[in-house]
C-alpha positions as CSV (number, residue, x, y, z in Angstrom):
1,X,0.0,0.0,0.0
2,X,1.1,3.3,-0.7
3,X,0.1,7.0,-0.8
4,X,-0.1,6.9,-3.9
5,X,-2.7,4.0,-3.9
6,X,-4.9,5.9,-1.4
7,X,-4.5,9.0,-3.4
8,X,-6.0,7.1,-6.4
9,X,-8.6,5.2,-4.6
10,X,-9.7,8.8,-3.0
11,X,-10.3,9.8,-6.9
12,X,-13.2,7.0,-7.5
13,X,-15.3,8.5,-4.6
14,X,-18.5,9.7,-4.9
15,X,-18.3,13.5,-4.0
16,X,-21.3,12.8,-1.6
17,X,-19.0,10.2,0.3
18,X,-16.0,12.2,0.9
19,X,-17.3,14.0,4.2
20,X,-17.4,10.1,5.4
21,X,-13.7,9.6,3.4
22,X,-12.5,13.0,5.6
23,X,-13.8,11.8,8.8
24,X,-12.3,8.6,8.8
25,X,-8.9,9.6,7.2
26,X,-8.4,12.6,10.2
27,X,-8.6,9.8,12.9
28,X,-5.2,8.8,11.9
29,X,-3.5,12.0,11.8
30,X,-1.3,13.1,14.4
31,X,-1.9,16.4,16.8
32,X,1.4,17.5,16.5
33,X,1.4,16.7,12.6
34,X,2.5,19.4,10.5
35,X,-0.2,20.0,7.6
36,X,1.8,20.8,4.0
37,X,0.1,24.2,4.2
38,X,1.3,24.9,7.5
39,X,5.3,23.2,6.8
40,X,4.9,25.6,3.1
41,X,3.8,28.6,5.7
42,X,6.9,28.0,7.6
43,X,9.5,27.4,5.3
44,X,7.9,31.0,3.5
45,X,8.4,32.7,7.0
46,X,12.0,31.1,7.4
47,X,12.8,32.7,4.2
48,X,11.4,36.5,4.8
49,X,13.4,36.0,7.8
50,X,16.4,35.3,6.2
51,X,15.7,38.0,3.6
52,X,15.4,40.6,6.2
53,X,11.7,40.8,5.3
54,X,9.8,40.8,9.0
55,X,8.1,43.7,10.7
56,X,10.0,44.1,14.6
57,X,7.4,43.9,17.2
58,X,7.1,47.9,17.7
59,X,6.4,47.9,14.1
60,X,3.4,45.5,14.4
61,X,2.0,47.3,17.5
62,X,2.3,50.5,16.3
């Protein structure tokens, strides 16, 4: 079995059934699991950090 597999099989199901699909899938997903969206959000901030792009905390609250 594979991701890839699961990603397919995902594909053949009814668009009424993937609520169900969701549901079931989440229960096996770890708290402290990084979501892609969230490890692409921090590897974006790592790089406006290294770029010198950031606001200081004065800036923000001002």
């Amino acid at each position: 079995m594979s991701r890839n597999t699961l990603r397919n099989l995902i594909d053949l199901v009814d668009e009424r059934e993937l609520d169900t699909v969701y549901k079931i899938l989440i229960r096996f997903v770890r708290e402290e699991a990084i979501l892609p969206d969230e490890a692409e959000s921090l590897e974006a901030a790592r790089q406006d950090r290294i770029r010198g792009d950031v606001l200081s905390h004065d800036e923000v609250w001002s």
